[in-house]
VODOLO-897447 format. One record per residue (C-alpha): x, y, z; residue in three letters. Coordinates in steps of 0.2 Angstrom, whole numbers, padded with zeros to 4 digits. Layout:
// VODOLO-897447
<px X	py Y	pz Z	code ALA>
...
//
This chain:
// VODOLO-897447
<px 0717	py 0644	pz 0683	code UNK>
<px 0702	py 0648	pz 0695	code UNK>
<px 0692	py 0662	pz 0692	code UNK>
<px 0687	py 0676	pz 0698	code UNK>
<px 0668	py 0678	pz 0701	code UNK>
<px 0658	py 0695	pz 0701	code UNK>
<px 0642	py 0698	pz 0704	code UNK>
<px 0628	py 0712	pz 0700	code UNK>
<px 0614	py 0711	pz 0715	code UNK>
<px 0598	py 0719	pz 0701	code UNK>
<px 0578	py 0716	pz 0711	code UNK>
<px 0584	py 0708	pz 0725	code UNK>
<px 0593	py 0693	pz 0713	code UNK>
<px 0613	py 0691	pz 0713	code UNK>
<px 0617	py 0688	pz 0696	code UNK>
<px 0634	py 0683	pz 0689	code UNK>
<px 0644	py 0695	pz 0677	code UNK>
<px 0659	py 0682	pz 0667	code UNK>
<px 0675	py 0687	pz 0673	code UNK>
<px 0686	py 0682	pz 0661	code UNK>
<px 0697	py 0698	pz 0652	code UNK>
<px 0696	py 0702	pz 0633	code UNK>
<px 0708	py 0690	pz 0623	code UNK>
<px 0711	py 0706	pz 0612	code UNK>
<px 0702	py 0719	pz 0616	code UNK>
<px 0695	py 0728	pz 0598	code UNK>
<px 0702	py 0745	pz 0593	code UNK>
<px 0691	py 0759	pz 0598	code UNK>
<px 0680	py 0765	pz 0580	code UNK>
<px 0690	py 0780	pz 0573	code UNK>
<px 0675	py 0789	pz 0566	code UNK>
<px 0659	py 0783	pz 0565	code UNK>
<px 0639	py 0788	pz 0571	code UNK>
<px 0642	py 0798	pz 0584	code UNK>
<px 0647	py 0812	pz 0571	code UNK>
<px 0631	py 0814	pz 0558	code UNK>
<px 0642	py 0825	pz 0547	code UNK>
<px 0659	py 0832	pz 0543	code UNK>
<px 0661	py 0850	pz 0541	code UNK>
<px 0668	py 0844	pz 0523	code UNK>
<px 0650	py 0837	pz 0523	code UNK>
<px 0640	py 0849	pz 0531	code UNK>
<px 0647	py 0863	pz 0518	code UNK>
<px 0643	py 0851	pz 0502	code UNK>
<px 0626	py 0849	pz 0509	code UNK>
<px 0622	py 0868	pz 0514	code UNK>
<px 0631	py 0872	pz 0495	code UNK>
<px 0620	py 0861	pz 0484	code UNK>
<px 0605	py 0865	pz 0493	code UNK>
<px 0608	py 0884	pz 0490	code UNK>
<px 0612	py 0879	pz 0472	code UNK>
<px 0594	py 0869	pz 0470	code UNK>
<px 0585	py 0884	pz 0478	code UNK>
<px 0592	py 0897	pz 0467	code UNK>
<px 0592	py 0884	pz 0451	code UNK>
<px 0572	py 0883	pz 0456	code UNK>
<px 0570	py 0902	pz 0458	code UNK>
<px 0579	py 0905	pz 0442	code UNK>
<px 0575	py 0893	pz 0429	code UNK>
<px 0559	py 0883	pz 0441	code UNK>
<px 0555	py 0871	pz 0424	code UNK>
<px 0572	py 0866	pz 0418	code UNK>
<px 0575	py 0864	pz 0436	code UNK>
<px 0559	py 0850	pz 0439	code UNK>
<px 0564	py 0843	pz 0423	code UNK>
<px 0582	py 0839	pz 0428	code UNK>
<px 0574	py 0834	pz 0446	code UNK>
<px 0561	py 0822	pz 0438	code UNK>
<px 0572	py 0814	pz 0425	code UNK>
<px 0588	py 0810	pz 0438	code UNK>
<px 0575	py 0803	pz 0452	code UNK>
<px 0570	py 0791	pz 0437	code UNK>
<px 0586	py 0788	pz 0432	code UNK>
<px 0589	py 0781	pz 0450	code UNK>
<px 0571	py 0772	pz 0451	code UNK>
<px 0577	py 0764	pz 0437	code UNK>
<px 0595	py 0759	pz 0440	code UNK>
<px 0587	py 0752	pz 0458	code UNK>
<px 0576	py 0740	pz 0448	code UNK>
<px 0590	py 0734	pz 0433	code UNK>
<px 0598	py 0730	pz 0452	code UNK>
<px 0586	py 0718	pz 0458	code UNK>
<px 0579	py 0710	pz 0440	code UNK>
<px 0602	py 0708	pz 0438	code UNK>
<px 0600	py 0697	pz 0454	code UNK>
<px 0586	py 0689	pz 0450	code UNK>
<px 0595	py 0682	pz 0435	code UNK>
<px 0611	py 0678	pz 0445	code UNK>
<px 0612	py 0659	pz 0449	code UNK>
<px 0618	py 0656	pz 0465	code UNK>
<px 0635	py 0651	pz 0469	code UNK>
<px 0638	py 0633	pz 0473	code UNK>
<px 0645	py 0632	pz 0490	code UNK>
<px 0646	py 0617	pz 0496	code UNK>
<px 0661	py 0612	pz 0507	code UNK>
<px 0663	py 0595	pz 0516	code UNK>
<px 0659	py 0596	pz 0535	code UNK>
<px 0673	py 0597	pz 0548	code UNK>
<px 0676	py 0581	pz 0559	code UNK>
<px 0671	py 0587	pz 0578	code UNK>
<px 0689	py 0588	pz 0583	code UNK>
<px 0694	py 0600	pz 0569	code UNK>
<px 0679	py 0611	pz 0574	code UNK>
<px 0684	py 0628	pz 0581	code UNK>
<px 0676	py 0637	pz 0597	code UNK>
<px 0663	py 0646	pz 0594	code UNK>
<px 0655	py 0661	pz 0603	code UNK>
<px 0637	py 0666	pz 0600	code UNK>
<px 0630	py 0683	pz 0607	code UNK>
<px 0612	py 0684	pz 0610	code UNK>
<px 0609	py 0702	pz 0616	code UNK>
<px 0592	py 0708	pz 0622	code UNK>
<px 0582	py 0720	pz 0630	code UNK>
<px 0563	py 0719	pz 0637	code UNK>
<px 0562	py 0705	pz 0632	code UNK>
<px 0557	py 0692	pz 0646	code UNK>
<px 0543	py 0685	pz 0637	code UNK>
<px 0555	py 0674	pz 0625	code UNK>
<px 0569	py 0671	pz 0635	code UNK>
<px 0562	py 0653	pz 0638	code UNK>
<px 0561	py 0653	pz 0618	code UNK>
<px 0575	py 0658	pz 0615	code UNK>
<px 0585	py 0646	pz 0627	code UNK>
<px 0576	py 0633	pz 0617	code UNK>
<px 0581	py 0637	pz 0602	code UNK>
<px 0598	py 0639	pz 0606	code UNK>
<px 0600	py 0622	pz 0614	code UNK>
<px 0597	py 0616	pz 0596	code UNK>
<px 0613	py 0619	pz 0589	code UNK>
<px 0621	py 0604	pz 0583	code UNK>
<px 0639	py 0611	pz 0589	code UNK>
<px 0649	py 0601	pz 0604	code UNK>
<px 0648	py 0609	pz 0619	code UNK>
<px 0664	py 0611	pz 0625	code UNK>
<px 0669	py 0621	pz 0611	code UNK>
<px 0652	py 0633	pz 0612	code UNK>
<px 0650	py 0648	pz 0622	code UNK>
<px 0634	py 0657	pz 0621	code UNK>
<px 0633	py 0673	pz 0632	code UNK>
<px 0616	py 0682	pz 0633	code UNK>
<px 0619	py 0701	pz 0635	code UNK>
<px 0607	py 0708	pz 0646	code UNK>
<px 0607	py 0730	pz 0651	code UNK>
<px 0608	py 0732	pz 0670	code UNK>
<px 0592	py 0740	pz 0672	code UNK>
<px 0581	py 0728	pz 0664	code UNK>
<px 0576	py 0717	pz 0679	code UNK>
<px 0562	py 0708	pz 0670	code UNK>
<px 0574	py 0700	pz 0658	code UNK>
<px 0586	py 0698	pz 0670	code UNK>
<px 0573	py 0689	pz 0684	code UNK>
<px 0567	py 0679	pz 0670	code UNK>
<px 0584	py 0669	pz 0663	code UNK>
<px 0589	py 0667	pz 0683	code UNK>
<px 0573	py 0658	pz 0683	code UNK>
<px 0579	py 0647	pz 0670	code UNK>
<px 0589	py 0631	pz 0673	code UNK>
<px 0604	py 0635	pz 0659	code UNK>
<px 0615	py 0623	pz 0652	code UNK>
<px 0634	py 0628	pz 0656	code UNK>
<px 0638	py 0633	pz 0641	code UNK>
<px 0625	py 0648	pz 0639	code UNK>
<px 0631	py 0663	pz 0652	code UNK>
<px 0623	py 0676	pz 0657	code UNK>
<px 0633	py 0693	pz 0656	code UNK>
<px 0625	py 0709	pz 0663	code UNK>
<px 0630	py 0726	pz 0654	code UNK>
<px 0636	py 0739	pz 0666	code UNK>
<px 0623	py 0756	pz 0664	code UNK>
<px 0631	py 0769	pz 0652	code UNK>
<px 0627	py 0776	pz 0637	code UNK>
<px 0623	py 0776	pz 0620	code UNK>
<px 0610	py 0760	pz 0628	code UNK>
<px 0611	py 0753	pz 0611	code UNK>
<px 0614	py 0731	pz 0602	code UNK>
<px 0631	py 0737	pz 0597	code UNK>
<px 0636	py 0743	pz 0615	code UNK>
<px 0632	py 0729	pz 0622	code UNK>
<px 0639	py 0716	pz 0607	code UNK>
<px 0656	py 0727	pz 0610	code UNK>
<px 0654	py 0723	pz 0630	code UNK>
<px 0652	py 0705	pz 0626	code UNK>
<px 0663	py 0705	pz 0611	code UNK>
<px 0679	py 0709	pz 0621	code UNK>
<px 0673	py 0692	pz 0635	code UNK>
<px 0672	py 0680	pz 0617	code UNK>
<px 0684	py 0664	pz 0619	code UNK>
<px 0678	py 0659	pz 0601	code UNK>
<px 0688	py 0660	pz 0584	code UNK>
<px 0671	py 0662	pz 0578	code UNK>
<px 0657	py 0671	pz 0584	code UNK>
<px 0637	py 0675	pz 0578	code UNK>
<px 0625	py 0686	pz 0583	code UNK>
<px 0608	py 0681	pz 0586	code UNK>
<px 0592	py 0692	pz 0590	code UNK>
<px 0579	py 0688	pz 0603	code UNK>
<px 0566	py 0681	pz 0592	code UNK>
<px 0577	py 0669	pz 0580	code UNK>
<px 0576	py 0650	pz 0579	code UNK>
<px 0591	py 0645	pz 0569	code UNK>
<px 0595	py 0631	pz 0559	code UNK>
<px 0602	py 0618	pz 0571	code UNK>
<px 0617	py 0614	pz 0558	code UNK>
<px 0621	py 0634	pz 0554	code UNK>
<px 0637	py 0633	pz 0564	code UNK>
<px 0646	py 0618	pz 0558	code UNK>
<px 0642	py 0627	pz 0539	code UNK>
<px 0650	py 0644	pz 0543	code UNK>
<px 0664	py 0635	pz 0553	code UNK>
<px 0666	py 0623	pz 0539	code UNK>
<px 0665	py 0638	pz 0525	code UNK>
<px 0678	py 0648	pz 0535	code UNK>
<px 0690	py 0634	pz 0533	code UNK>
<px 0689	py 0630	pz 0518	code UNK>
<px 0687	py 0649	pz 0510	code UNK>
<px 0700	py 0663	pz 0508	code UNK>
<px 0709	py 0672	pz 0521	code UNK>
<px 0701	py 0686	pz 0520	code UNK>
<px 0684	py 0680	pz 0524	code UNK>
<px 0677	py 0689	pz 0539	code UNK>
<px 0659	py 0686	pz 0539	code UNK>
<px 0647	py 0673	pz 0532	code UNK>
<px 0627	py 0682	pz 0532	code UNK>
<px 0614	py 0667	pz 0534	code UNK>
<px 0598	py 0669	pz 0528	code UNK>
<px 0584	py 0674	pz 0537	code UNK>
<px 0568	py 0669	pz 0533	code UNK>
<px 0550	py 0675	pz 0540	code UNK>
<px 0540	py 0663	pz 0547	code UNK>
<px 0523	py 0667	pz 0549	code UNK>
<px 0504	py 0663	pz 0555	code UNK>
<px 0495	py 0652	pz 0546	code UNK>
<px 0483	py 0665	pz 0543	code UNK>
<px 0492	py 0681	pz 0540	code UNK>
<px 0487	py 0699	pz 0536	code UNK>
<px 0496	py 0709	pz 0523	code UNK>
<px 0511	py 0717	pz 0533	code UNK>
<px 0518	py 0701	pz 0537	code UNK>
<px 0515	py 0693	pz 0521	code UNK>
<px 0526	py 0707	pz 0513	code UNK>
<px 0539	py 0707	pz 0526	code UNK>
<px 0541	py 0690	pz 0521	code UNK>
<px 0542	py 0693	pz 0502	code UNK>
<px 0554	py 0707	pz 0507	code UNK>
<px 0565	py 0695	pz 0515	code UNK>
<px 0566	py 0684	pz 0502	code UNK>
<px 0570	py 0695	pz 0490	code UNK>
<px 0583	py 0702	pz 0501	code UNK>
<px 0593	py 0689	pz 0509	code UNK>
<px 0588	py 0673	pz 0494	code UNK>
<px 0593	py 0686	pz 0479	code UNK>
<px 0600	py 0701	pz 0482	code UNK>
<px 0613	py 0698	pz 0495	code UNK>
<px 0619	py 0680	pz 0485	code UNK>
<px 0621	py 0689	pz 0471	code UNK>
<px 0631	py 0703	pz 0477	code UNK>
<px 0642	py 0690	pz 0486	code UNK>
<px 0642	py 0680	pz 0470	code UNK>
<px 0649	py 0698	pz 0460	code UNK>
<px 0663	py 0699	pz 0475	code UNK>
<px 0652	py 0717	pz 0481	code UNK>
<px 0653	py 0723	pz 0498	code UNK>
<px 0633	py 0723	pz 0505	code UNK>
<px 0624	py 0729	pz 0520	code UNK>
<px 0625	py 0713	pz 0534	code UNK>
<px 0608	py 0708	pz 0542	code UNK>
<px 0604	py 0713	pz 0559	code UNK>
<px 0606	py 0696	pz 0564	code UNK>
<px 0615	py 0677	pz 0562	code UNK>
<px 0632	py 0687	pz 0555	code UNK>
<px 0647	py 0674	pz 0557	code UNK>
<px 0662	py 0681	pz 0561	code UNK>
<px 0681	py 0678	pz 0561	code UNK>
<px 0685	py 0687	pz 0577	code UNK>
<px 0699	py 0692	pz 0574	code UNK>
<px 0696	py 0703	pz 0559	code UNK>
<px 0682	py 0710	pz 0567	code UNK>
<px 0693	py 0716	pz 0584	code UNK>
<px 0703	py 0724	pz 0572	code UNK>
<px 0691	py 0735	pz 0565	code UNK>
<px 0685	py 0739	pz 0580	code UNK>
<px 0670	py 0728	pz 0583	code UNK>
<px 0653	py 0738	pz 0581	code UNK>
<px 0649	py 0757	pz 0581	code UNK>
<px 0641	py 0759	pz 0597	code UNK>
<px 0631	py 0777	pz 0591	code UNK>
<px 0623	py 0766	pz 0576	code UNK>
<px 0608	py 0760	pz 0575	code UNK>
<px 0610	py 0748	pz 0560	code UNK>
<px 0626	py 0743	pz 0568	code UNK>
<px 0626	py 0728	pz 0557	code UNK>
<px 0625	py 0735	pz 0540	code UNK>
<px 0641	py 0748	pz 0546	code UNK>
<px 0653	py 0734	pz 0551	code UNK>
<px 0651	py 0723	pz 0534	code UNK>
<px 0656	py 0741	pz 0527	code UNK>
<px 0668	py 0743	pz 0538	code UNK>
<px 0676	py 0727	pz 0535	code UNK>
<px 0677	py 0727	pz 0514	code UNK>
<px 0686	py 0745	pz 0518	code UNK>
<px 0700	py 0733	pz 0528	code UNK>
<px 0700	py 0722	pz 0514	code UNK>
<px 0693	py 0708	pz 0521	code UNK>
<px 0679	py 0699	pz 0513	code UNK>
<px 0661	py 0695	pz 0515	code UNK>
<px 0650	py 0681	pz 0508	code UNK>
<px 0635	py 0669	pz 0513	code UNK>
<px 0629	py 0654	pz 0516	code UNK>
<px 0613	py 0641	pz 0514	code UNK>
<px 0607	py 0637	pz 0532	code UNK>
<px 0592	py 0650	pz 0537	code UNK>
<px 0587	py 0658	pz 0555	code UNK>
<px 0568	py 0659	pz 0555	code UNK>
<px 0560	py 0674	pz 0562	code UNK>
<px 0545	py 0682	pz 0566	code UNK>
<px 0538	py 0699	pz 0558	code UNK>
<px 0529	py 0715	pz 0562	code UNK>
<px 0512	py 0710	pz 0563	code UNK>
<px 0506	py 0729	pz 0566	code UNK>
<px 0508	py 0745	pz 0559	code UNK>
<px 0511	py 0754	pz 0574	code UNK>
<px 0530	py 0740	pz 0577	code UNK>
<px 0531	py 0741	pz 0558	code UNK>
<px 0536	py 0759	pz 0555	code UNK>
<px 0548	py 0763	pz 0570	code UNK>
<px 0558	py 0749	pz 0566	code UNK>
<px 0559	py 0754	pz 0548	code UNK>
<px 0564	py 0770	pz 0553	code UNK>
<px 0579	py 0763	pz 0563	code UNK>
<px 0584	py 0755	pz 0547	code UNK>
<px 0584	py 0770	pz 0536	code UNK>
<px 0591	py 0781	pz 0549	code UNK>
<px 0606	py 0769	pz 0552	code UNK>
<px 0609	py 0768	pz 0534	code UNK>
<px 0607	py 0785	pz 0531	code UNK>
<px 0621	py 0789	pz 0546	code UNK>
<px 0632	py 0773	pz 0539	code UNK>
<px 0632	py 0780	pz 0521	code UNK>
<px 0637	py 0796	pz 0527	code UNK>
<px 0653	py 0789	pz 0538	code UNK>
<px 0658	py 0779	pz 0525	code UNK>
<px 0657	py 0795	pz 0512	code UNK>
<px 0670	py 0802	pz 0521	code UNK>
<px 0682	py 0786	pz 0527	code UNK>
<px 0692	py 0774	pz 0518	code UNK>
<px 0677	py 0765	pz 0509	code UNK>
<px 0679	py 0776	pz 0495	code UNK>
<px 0695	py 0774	pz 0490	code UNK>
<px 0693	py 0756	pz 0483	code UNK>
<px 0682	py 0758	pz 0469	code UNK>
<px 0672	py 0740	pz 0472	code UNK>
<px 0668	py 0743	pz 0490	code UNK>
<px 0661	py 0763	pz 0483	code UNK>
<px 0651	py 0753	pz 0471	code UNK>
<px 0644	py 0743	pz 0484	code UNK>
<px 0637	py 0759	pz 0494	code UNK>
<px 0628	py 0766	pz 0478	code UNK>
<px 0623	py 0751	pz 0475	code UNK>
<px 0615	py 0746	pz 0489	code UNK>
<px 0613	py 0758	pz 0504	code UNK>
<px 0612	py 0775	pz 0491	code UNK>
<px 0599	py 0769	pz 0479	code UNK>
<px 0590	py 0759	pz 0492	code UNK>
<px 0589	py 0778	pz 0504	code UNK>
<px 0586	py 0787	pz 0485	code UNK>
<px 0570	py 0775	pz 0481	code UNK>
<px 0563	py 0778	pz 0500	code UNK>
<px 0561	py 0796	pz 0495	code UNK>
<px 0559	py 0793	pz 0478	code UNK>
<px 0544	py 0780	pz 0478	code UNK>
<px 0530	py 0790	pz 0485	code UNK>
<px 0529	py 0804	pz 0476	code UNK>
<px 0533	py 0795	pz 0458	code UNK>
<px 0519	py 0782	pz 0463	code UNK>
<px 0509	py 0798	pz 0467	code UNK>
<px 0511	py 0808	pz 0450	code UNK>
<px 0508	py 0792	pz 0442	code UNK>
<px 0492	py 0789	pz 0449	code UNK>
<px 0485	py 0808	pz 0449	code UNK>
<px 0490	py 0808	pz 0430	code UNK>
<px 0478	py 0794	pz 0428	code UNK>
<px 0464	py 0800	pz 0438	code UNK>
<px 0466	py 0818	pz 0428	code UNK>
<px 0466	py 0808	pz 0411	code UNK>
<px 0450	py 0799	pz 0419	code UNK>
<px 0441	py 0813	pz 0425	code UNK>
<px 0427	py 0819	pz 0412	code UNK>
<px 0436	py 0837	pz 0411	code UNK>
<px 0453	py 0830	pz 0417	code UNK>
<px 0466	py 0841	pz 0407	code UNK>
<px 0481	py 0830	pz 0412	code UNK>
<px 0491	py 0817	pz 0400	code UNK>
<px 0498	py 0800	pz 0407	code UNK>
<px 0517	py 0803	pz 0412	code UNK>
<px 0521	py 0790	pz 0399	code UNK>
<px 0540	py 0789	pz 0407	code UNK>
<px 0533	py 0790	pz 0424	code UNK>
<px 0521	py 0776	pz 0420	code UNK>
<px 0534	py 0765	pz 0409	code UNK>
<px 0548	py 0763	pz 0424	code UNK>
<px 0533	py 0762	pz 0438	code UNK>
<px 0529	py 0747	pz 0428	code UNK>
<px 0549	py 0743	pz 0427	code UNK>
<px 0552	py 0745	pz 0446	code UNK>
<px 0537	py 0732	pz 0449	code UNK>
<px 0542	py 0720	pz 0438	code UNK>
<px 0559	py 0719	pz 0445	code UNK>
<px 0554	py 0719	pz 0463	code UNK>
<px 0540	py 0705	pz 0457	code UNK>
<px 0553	py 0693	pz 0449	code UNK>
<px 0567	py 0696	pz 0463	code UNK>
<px 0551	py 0690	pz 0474	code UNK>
<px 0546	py 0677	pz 0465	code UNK>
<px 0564	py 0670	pz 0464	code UNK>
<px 0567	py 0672	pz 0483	code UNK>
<px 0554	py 0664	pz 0487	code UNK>
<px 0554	py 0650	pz 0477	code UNK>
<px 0574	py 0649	pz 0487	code UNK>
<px 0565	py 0649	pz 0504	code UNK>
<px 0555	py 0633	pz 0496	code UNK>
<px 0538	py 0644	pz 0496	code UNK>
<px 0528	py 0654	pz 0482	code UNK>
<px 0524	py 0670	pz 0479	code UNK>
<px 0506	py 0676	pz 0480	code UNK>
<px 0500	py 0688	pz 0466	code UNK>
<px 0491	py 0698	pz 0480	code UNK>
<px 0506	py 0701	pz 0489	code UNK>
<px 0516	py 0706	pz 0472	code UNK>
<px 0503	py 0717	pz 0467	code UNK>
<px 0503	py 0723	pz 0485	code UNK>
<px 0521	py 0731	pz 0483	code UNK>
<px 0518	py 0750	pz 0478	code UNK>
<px 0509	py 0751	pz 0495	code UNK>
<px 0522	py 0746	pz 0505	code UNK>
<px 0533	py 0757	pz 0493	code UNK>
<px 0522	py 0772	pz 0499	code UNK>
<px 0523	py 0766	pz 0516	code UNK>
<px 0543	py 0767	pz 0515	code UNK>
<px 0541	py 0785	pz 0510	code UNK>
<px 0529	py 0788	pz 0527	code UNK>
<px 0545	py 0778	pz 0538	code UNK>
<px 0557	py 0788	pz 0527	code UNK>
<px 0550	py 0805	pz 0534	code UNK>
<px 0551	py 0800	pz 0552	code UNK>
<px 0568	py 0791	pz 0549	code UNK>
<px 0576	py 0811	pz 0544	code UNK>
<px 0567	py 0822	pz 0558	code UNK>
<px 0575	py 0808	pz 0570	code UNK>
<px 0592	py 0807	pz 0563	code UNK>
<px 0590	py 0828	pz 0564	code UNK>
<px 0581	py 0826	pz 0582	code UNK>
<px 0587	py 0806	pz 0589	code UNK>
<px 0604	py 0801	pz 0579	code UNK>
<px 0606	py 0787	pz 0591	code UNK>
<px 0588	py 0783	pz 0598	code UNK>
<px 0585	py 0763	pz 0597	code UNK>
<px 0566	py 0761	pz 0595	code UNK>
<px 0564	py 0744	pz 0602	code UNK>
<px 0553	py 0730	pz 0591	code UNK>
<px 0543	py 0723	pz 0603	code UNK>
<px 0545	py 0700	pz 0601	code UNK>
<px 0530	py 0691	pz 0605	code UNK>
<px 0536	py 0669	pz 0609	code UNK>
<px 0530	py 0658	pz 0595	code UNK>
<px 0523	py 0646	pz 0608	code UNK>
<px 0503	py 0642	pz 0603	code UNK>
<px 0507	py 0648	pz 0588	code UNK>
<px 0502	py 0638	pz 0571	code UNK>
<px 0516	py 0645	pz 0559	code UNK>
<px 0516	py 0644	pz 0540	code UNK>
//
């Protein structure tokens, strides 16, 4: 059948919008982001703050005690989490490939914004993917009013199967918008999402395509691994962003999977089954971690996630300045999906629930939690050191400090040592500072989700070209 062409005339450049219509266009998201808080909600939070603030004004001592000994409670319960996956083997899952001609289409969405600078990169790295090409459809999802991007991909001489599709203007201007505008012009059974900056491995495709085939019917999604690669000489935020990672995506996330929990996606290489994801309704355009809200979204349908070995390399904050708006994206998103998910059907299975304490609860509880425990700790010690200090050593405070870091150190060491690297005692003992720095992103992530629910602050991507990575 012939079709139809369109075209978007942006800086003086026509430029071709894929005509084809939605195989099955997703259901629309019932409740989601765009609401911050149901009445139910907005009550229960209004009473048990009234309840703390008279509790304080009565009885202020009993009131701290109960405070101090349920935010350690939590602290701890975070840190039995991560040394429980550390001692989780992974789960052996190796399928055997599927011959080419069993292999099903696939579509891969790159969207991006501002981001000119890497679209030659990016191009590169996608033309590396061992998949055939008549069964591959990448679509880079560009907004209408970023020209630069735009100017910069017609420059490009594209291989047919990478498209370029032009969002039309509209609002929220956010990843999920435009992975739902893309998402209904998918022709793949599968599809993956992959971020400006990534360089995935070539053979992640024919894994997922492979792991699909071969795994239940449930299976929705299939997280890859990502993995930071850095400088050869690095500084200290992205040498933890990397230990971070690999704690996260080599031994939290495999273990979860491997314990049949429900867990917050990445924001990027997600491989999907299509169709389960149309019928939840694709992404939650007013979210900002749109990526943790749909794997959710998914365990509460019943389907199932899991991951797989094959790694997309990335590149890191390098500054402070990119380094504490994008963490505040992620805990305002997580902060927004916890509460849609509070009051949906997530709840009602009693794995999925355990899944949201376990993961988005206790990570937004030890945000909030780590800096002013790490604080008392150290003000006790300095008091105790002082010639007239008058203080004792929080003992408790000091014990499960020690606990919290030696659980985050082993999950490190481990993941590491999955991503074939090593852990460097500097960065380990360096954790309780990016802890503190959490606390600092955690502030700025609640006035914004008071002030800027649905703001996307934009990580800036720099290419890797004349670059000598690690």
């Amino acid at each position: 059948m012939a079709r139809e062409e369109r075209r978007l005339h942006v800086d003086g450049l026509d430029h071709a919008i894929l005509p084809d219509p939605p195989l099955v266009a997703p259901r629309p998201v019932a409740d989601g982001a765009h609401r911050r808080l149901s009445p139910a909600q907005g009550a229960a939070g209004l009473a048990l703050l009234l309840a703390l603030l008279a509790s304080l004004a009565i009885t202020p001592g009993a009131m701290l005690a109960v405070l101090k000994w349920a935010s350690l409670g939590l602290f701890a319960l975070l840190a039995t989490l991560r040394l429980a996956a550390a001692l989780t083997p992974r789960r052996g899952t190796k399928v055997p490939p599927l011959p080419d001609a069993a292999l099903p289409a696939y579509t891969v969405l790159a969207p991006l914004y501002k981001e000119a600078s890497v679209a030659a990169e990016l191009v590169t790295n996608l033309g590396r993917l061992d998949y055939p090409r008549d069964r591959l459809q990448v679509l880079i999802v560009l907004e209408a009013d970023d020209g630069e991007t735009i100017a910069a991909f017609h420059a490009l001489d594209l291989p047919a199967f990478i498209q370029v599709l032009i969002v039309p203007p509209g609002g929220p201007k956010t990843k999920p918008r435009a992975c739902n505008h893309a998402l209904e012009r998918a022709r793949g059974e599968l599809l993956v999402i992959y971020d400006a900056e990534d360089a995935p491995d070539p053979r992640q495709l024919r894994e997922a395509a492979a792991r699909f085939a071969a795994g239940p019917a449930n299976l929705a999604c299939l997280q890859a691994p990502l993995r930071i690669e850095i400088p050869a000489i690095a500084g200290f935020l992205p040498r933890q962003f990397q230990q971070e990672y690999a704690a996260h995506f080599e031994v939290l996330l495999p273990a979860l999977a491997r314990w049949r929990l429900a867990f917050p996606l990445g924001g990027t290489s997600n491989h999907f089954a299509v169709a389960p994801l149309r019928a939840v309704g694709g992404w939650d355009a007013f979210n900002v971690t749109e990526d943790a809200d749909v794997g959710f979204r998914l365990a509460a349908a019943g389907y199932g996630l899991d991951v797989i070995d094959h790694p997309t390399l990335e590149t890191a904050p390098t500054t402070w300045k990119a380094w504490r708006p994008q963490r505040a994206r992620w805990i305002k998103g997580h902060l927004a999906t916890l509460l849609v998910h509070l009051r949906g059907p997530a709840v009602r299975r009693p794995r999925v629930a355990l899944a949201l304490f376990a993961t988005l609860f206790l990570s937004l509880a030890s945000v909030h939690l780590h800096a002013p425990i790490f604080a008392g700790v150290v003000l006790a010690l300095v008091l105790d050191l002082a010639p007239d200090g008058h203080a004792l050593i929080d003992e408790a405070g000091l014990v499960l400090f020690t606990y919290a870091w030696s659980g985050s150190a082993i999950a490190a060491v481990v993941g590491r040592r999955r991503a074939g690297g090593s852990a460097k005692a500097l960065d380990l003992l360096g954790l309780p500072l990016i802890w503190l720095a959490q606390g600092w992103a955690g502030c700025h992530a609640l006035w914004q989700f008071v002030r800027r629910p649905h703001h996307w602050d934009k990580t800036p991507h720099a290419p890797r070209a004349g670059r000598r990575l690690a």
